[in-house]
C-alpha positions as a Markdown table, in Angstrom:
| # | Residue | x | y | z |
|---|---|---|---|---|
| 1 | Unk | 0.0 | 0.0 | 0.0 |
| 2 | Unk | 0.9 | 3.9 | -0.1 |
| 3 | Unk | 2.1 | 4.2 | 3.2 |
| 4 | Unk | 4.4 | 0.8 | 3.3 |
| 5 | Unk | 5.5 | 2.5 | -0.2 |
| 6 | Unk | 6.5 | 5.8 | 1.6 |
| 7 | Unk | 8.7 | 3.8 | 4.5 |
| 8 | Unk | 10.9 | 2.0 | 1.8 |
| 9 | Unk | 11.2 | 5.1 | 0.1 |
| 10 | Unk | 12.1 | 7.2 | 3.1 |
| 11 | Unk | 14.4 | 4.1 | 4.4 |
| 12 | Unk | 15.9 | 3.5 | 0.4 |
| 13 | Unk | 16.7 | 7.3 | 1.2 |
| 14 | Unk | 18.4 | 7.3 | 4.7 |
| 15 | Unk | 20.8 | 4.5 | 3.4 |
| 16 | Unk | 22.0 | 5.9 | 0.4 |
| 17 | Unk | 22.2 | 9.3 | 2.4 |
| 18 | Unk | 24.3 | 7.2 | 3.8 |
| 19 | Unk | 26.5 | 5.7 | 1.1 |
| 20 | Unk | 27.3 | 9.8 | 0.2 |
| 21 | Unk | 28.8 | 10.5 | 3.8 |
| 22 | Unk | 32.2 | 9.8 | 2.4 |
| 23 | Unk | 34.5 | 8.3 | -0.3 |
| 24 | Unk | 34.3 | 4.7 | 0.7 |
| 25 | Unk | 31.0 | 4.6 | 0.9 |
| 26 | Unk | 30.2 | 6.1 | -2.3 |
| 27 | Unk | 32.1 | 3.5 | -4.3 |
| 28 | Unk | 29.3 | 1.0 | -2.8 |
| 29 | Unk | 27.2 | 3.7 | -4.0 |
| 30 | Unk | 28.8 | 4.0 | -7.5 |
| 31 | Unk | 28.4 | -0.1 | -7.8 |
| 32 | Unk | 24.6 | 0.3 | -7.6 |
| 33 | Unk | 24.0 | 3.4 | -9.7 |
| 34 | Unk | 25.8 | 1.0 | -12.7 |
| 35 | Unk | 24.3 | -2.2 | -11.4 |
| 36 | Unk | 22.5 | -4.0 | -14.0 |
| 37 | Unk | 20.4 | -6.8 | -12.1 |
| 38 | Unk | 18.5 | -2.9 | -10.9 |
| 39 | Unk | 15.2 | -2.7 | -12.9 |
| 40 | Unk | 15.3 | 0.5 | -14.4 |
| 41 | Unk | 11.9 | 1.7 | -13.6 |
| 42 | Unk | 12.1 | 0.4 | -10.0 |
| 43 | Unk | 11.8 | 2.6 | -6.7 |
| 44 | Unk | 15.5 | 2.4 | -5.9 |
| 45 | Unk | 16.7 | 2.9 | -9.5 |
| 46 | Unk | 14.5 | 6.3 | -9.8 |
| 47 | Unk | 15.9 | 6.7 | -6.2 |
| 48 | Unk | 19.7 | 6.1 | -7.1 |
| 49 | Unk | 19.5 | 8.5 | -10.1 |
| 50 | Unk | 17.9 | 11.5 | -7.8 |
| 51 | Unk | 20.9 | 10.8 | -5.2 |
| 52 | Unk | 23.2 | 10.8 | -8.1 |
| 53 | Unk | 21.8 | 14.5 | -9.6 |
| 54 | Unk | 21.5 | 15.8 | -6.3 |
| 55 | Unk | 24.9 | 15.2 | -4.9 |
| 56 | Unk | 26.5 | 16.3 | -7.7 |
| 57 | Unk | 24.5 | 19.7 | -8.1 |
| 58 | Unk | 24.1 | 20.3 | -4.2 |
| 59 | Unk | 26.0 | 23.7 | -3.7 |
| 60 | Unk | 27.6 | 24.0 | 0.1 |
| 61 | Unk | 29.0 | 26.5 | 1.2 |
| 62 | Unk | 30.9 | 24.2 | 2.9 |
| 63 | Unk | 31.9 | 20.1 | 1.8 |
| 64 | Unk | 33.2 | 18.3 | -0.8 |
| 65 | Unk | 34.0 | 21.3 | -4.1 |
| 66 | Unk | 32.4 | 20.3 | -7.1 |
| 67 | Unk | 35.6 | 20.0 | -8.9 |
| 68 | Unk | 36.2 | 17.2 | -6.4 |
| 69 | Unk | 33.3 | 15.3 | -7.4 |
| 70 | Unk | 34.1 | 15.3 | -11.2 |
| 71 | Unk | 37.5 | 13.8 | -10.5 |
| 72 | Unk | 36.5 | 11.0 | -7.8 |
| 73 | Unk | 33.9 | 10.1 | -10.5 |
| 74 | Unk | 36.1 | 10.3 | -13.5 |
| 75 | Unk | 38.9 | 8.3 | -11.3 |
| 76 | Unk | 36.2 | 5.5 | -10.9 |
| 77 | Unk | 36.2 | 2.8 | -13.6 |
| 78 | Unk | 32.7 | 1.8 | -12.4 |
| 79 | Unk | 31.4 | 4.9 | -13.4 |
| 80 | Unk | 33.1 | 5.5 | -16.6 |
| 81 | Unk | 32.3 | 1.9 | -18.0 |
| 82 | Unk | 28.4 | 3.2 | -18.2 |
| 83 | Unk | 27.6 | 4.7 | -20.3 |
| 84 | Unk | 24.1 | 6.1 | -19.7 |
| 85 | Unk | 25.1 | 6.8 | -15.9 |
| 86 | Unk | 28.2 | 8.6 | -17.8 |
| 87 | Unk | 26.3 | 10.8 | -20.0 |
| 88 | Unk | 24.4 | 12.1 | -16.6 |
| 89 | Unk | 28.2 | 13.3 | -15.1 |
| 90 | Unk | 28.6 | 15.1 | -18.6 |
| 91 | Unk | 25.3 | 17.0 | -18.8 |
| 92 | Unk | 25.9 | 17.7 | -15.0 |
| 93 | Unk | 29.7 | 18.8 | -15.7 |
| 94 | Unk | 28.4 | 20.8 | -18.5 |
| 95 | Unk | 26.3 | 22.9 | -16.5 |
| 96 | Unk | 28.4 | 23.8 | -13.5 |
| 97 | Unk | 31.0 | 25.1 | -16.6 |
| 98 | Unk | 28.0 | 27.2 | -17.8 |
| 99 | Unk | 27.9 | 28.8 | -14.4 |
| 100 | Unk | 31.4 | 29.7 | -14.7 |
| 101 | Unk | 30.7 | 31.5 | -17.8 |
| 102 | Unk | 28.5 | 33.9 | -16.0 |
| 103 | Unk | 31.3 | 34.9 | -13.9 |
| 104 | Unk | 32.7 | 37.3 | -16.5 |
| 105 | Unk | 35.4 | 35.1 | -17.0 |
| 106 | Unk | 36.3 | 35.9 | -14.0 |
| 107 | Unk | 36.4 | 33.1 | -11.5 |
| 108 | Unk | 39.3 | 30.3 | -12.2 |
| 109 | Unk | 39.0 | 26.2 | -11.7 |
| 110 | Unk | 42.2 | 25.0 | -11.3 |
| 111 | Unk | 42.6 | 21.3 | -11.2 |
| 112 | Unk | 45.6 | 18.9 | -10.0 |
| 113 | Unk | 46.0 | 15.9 | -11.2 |
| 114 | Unk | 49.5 | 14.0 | -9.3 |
| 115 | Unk | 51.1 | 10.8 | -10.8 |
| 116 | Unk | 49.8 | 10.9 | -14.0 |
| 117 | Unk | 52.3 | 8.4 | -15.5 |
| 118 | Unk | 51.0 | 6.1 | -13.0 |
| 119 | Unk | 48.3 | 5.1 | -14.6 |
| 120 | Unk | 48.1 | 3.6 | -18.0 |
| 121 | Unk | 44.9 | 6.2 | -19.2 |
| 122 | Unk | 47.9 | 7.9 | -20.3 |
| 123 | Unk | 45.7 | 9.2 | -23.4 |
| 124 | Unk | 43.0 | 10.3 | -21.8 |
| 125 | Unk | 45.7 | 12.8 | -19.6 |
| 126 | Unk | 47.0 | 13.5 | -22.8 |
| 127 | Unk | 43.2 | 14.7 | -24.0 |
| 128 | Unk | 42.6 | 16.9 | -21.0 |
| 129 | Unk | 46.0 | 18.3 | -20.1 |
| 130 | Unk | 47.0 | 18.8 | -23.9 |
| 131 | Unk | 44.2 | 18.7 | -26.0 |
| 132 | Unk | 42.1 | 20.8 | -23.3 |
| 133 | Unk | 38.8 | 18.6 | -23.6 |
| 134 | Unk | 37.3 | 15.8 | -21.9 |
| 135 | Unk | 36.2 | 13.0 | -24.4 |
| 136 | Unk | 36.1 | 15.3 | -27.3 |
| 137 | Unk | 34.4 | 18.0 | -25.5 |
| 138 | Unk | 36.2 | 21.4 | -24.8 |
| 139 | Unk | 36.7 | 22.3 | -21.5 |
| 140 | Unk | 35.9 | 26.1 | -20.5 |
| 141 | Unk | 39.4 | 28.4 | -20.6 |
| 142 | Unk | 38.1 | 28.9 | -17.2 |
| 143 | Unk | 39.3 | 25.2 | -16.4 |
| 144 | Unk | 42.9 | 24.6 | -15.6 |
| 145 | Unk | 44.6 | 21.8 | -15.7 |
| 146 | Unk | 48.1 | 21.1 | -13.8 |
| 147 | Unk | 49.5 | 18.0 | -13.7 |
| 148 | Unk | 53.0 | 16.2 | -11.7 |
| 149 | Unk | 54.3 | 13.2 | -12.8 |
| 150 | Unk | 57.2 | 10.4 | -11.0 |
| 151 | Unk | 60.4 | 11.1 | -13.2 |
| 152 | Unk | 62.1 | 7.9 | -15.1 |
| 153 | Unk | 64.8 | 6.7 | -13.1 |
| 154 | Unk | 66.1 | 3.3 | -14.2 |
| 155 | Unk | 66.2 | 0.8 | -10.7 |
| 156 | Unk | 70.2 | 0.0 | -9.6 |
| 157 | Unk | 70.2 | -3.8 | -9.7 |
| 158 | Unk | 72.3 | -6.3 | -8.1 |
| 159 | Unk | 73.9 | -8.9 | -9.6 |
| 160 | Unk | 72.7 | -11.6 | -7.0 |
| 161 | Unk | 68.6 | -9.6 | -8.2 |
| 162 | Unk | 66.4 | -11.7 | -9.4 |
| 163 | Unk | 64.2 | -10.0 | -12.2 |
| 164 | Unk | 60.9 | -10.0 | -13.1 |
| 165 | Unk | 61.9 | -9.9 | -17.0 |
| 166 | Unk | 58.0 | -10.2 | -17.6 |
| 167 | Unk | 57.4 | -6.8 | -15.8 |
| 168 | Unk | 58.7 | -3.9 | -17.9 |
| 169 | Unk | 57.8 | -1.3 | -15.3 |
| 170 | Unk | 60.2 | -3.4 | -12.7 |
| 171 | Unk | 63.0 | -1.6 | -14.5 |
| 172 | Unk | 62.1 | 1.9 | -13.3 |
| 173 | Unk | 62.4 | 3.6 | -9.5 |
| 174 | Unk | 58.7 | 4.4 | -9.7 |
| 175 | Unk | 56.3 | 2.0 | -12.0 |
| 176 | Unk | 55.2 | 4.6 | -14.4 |
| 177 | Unk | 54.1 | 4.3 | -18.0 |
| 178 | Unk | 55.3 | 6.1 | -21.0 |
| 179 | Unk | 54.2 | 9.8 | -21.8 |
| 180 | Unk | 52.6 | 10.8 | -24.8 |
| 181 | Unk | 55.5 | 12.7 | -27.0 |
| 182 | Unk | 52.8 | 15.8 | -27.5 |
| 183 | Unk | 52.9 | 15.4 | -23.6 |
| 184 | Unk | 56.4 | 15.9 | -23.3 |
| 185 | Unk | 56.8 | 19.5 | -24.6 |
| 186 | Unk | 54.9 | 20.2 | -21.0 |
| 187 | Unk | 56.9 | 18.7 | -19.3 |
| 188 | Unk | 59.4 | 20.9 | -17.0 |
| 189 | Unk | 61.9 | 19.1 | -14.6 |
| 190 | Unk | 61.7 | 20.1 | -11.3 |
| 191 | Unk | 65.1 | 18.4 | -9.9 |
| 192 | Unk | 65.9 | 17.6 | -6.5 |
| 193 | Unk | 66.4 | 20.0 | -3.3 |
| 194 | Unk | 69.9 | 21.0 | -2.6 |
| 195 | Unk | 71.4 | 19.7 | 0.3 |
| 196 | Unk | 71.2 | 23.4 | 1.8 |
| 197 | Unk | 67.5 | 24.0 | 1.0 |
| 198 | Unk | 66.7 | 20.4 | 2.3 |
| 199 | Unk | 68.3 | 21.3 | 5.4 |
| 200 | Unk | 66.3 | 24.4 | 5.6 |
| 201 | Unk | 63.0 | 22.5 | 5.0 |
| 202 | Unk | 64.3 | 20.0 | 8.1 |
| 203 | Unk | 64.9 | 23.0 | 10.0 |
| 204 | Unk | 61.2 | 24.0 | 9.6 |
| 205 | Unk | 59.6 | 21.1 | 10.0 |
| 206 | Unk | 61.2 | 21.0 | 13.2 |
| 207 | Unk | 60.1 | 24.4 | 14.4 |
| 208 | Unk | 56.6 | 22.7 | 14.2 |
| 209 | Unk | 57.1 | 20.2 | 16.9 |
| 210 | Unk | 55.5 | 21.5 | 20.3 |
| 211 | Unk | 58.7 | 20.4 | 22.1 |
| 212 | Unk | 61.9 | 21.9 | 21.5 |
| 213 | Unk | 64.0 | 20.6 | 18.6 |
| 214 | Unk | 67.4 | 21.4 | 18.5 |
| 215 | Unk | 68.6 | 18.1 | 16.6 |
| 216 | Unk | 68.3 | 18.4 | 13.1 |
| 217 | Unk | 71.8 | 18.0 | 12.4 |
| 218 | Unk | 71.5 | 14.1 | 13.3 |
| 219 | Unk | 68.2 | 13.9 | 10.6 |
| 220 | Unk | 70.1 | 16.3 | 8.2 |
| 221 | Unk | 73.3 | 13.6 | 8.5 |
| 222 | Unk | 70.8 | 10.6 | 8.1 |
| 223 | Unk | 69.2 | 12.1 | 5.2 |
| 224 | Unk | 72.6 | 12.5 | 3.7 |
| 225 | Unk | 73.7 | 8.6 | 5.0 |
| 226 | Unk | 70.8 | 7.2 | 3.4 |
| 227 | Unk | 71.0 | 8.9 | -0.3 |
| 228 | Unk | 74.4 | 7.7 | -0.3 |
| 229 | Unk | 74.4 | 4.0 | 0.8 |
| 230 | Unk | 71.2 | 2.7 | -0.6 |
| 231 | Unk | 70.7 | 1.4 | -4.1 |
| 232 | Unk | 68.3 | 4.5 | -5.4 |
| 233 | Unk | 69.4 | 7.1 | -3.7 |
| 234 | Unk | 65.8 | 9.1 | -4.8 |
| 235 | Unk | 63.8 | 6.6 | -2.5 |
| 236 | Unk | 65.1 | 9.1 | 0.5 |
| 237 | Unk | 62.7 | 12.2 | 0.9 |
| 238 | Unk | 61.5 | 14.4 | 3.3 |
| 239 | Unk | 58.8 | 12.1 | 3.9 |
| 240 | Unk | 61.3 | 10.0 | 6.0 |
| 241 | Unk | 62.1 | 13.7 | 7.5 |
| 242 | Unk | 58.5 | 13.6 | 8.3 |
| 243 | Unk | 58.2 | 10.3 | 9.7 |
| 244 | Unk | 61.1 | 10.7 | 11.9 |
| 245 | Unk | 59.4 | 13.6 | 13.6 |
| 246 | Unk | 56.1 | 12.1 | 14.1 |
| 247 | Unk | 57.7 | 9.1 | 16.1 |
| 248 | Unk | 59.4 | 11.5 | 18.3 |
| 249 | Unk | 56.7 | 13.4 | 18.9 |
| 250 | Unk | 54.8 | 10.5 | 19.7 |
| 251 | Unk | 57.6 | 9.5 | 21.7 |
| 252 | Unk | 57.7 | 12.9 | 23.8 |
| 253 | Unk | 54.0 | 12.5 | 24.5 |
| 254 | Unk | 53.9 | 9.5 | 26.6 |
| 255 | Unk | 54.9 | 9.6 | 30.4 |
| 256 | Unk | 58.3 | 9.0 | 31.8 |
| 257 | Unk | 60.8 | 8.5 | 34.4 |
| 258 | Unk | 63.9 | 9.8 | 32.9 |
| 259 | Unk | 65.1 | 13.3 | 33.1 |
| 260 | Unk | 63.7 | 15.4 | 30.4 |
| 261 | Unk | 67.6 | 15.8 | 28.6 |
| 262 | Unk | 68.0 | 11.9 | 28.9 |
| 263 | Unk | 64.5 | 11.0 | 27.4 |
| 264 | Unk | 64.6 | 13.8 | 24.4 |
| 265 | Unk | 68.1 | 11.6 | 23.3 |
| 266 | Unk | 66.5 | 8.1 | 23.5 |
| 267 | Unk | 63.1 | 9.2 | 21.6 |
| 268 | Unk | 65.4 | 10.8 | 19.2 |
| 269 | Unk | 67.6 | 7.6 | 18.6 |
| 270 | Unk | 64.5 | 5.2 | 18.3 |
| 271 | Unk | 63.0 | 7.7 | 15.8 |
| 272 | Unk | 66.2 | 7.7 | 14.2 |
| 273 | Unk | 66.5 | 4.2 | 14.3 |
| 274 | Unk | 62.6 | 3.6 | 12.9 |
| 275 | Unk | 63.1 | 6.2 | 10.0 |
| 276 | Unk | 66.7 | 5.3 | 8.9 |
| 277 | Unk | 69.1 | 2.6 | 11.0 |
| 278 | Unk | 66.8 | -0.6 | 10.3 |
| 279 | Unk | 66.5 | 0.3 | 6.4 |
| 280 | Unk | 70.0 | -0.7 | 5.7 |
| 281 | Unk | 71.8 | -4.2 | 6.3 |
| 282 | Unk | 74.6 | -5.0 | 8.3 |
| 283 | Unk | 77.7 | -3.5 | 6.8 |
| 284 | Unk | 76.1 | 0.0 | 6.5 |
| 285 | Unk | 74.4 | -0.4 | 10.0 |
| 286 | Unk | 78.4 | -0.5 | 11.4 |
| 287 | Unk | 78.7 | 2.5 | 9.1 |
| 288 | Unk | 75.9 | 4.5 | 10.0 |
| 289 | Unk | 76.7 | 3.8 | 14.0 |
| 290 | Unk | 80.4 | 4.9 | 12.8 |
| 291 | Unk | 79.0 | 8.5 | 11.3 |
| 292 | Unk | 76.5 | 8.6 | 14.6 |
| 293 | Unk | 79.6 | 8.3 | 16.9 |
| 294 | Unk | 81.8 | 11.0 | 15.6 |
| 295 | Unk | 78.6 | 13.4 | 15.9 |
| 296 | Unk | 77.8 | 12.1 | 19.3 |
| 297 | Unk | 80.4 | 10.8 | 20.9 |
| 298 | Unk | 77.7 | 7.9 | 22.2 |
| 299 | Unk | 77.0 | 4.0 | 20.1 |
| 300 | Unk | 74.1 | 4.9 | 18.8 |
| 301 | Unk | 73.8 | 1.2 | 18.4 |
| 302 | Unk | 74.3 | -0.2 | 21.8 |
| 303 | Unk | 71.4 | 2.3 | 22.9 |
| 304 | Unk | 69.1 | 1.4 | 20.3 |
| 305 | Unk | 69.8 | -1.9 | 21.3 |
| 306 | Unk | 68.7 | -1.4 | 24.7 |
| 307 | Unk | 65.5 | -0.1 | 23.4 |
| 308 | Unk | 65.0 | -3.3 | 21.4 |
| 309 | Unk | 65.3 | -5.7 | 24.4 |
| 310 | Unk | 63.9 | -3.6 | 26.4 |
| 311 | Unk | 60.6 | -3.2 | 24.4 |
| 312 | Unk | 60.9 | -6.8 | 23.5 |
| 313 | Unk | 61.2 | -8.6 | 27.0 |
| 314 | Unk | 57.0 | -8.2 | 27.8 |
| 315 | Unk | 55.9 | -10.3 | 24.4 |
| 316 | Unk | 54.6 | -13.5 | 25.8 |
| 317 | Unk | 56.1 | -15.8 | 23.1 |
| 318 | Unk | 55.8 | -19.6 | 23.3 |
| 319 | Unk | 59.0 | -21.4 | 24.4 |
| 320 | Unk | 59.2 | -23.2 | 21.0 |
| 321 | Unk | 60.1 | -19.8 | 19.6 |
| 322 | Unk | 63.8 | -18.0 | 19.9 |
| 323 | Unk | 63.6 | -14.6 | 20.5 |
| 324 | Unk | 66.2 | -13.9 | 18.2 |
| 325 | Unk | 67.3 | -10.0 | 17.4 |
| 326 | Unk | 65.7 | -10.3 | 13.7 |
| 327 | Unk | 62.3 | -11.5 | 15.7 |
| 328 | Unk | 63.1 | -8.1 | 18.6 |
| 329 | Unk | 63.6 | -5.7 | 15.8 |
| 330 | Unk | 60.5 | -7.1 | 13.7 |
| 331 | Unk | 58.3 | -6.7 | 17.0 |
| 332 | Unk | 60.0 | -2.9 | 17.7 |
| 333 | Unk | 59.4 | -1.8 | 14.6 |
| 334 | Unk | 55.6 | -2.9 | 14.5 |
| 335 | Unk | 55.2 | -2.0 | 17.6 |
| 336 | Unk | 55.9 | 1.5 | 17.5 |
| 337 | Unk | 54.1 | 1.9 | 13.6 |
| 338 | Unk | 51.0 | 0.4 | 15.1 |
| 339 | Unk | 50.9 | 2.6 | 18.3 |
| 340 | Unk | 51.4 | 5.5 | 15.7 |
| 341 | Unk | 49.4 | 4.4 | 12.6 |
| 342 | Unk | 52.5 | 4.3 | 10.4 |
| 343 | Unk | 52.5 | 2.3 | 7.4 |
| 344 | Unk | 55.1 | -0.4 | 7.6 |
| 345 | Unk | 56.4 | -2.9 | 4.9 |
| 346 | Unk | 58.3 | -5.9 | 6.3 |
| 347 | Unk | 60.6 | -7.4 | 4.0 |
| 348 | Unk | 62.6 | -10.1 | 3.9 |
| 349 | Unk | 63.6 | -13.8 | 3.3 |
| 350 | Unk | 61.9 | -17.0 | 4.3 |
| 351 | Unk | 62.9 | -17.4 | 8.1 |
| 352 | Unk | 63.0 | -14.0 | 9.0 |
| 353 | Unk | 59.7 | -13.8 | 11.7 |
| 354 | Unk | 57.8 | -11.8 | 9.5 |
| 355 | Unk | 54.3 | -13.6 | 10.1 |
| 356 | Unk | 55.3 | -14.6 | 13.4 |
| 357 | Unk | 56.2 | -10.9 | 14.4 |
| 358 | Unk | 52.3 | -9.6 | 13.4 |
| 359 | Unk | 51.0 | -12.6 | 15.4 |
| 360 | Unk | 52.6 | -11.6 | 18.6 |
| 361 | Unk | 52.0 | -7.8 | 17.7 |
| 362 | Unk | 48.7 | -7.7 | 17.1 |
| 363 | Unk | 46.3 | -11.1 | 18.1 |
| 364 | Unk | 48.7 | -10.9 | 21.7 |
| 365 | Unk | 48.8 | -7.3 | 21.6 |
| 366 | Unk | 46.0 | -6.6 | 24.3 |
| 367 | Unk | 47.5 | -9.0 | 26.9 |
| 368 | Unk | 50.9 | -7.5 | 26.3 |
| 369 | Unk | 49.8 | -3.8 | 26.9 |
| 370 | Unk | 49.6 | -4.1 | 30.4 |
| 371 | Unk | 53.2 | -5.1 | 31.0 |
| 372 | Unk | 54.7 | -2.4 | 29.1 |
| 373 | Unk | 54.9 | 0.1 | 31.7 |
| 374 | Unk | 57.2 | -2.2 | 34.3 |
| 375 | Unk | 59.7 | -3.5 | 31.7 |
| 376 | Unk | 59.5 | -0.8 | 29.5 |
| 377 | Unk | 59.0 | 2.7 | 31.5 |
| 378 | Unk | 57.9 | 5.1 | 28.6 |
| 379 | Unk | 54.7 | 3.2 | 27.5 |
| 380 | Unk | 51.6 | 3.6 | 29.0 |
| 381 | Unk | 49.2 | 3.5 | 25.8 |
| 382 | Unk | 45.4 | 2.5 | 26.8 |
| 383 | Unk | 43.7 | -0.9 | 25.3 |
């Protein structure tokens, strides 16, 4: 009847208003706008399509910028490969650039797209950045484009490496595809910060921290380690710089016992150690302890160390298993990215605890918790 019609239209409503809160949920939402097995002339296809008009042409003041929309649709191959759902984005996209017109060519949309060359769609960049249109439809002068792209550095190899000769893009630093040769005459290199202006930029990111931060000379020399000793010197960045500053300040935040001057060195060296000492393998390790010891007349290693078994003494771990130091510094450094909600990539050969090292960390994690404040007295992080 009418009014059982009216709840599953109001409910049909509340869920999709749902699916538009954010990003992740609108790819569900997406799914069903192109999803075939929906009869067209049902209530939640006419429902779908009013979502899909409204969101796009709803003007805020404030949330998500039109020129927003168009790109997390056109980014979406669900969307794209309809073609009738398509043709709505165009006619919608065609009328918000008719209301730029009657700016008096005044107002400016200026659009960023980063990591072009990482997708294959390379000719459909080509079309919008080059060609100024969007499948074969001009865009308004008012519309500009800038794009960045990840240079072509061929990847140092070992000799011992094996290669995927199956994978062309394996060759290359970053996995990019080839631009399009009109593409090119865009193109202006950018190069790579000076090792004064990086310093500079360490220097301010510094000044950021709410603690005092007078040791940027020890990031500024790891910074400098690291471009020199590993294979692709470009995979060092300020991101690391970044990283580094976040564990300390991570590290400053939680409660201690030591002297202020005492516990600012050992949150620096386990930052330090997070960012920079566990990237490289044992030769450079002795190197980088070397280059650590001349600047601080302190092993940088044997501290670190501490840290490690110190940190690593509360894991209950069944007496089958050894806690060797490959298994400590596995369960340090997940440890310390899962406390901070750091991305972390474990690598290494068969043997090495990788599995093992998430087990402990993460399905004993709960249990552990509450002995990290007697063995180890800077944690005191709540379940």
């Amino acid at each position: 009847d009418a009014s059982a019609n009216d709840e599953n239209e109001a409910l049909i409503v509340r869920i999709l208003d749902q699916f538009l809160q954010n990003e992740t949920n609108r790819l569900h939402w997406i799914r069903l706008l192109v999803d075939p097995d929906i009869n067209s002339n049902s209530m939640l296809s006419e429902l779908l399509k009013k979502s899909f008009k409204d969101w796009l042409n709803e003007d805020k003041k404030e949330g998500q910028p039109f020129h927003s929309k168009v790109i997390e649709l056109l980014s979406s191959p669900t969307f794209q490969n309809d073609s009738d759902i398509a043709n709505c984005g165009q006619t919608m996209i065609s009328g918000q650039m008719i209301k730029l017109k009657g700016f008096n060519n005044i107002m400016e949309l200026w659009v960023f797209l980063d990591e072009v060359n990482t997708s294959p769609d390379i000719g459909w960049f080509k079309e919008l950045i080059y060609d100024h249109s969007l499948d074969g439809v001009k865009i308004s002068n008012q519309i500009k484009v800038i794009a960045a792209c990840n240079p072509y550095r061929p990847r140092k190899i070992e000799n011992d490496e094996n290669v995927n000769i199956n994978d062309p893009l394996s060759k290359w630093v970053y996995r990019v595809f080839p631009l399009c040769e009109t593409m090119k005459e865009y193109v202006w290199h950018f190069g790579q910060l000076s090792q004064l202006d990086e310093k500079q930029y360490i220097q301010a990111m510094a000044r950021q921290l709410k603690e005092k931060f007078d040791k940027q000379k020890y990031i500024v020399a790891s910074q400098q380690f690291l471009r020199k000793h590993l294979k692709n010197e470009f995979i060092v960045s300020l991101r690391d710089v970044s990283r580094c500053l976040k564990f300390f300040h991570w590290l400053m935040q939680q409660p201690q016992t030591d002297k202020p001057v005492e516990w600012t060195e050992r949150a620096l060296k386990i930052a330090l150690g997070l960012c920079y000492y566990f990237r490289l393998d044992k030769r450079k390790r002795k190197e980088y302890d070397t280059m650590m010891l001349e600047r601080n007349q302190c092993s940088f290693v044997k501290v670190l160390n501490e840290e490690i078994d110190n940190l690593s003494k509360p894991f209950e771990i069944q007496r089958s298993v050894v806690k060797h130091n490959i298994l400590k510094e596995n369960l340090f450094v997940l440890f310390f990215c899962i406390a901070t909600v750091t991305p972390i990539i474990l690598i290494g050969k068969p043997g090495t605890p990788k599995t093992l090292s998430l087990y402990f960390c993460i399905l004993i994690y709960p249990r552990n918790i509450k002995y990290f404040n007697d063995s180890y007295n800077i944690i005191q992080i709540a379940n």
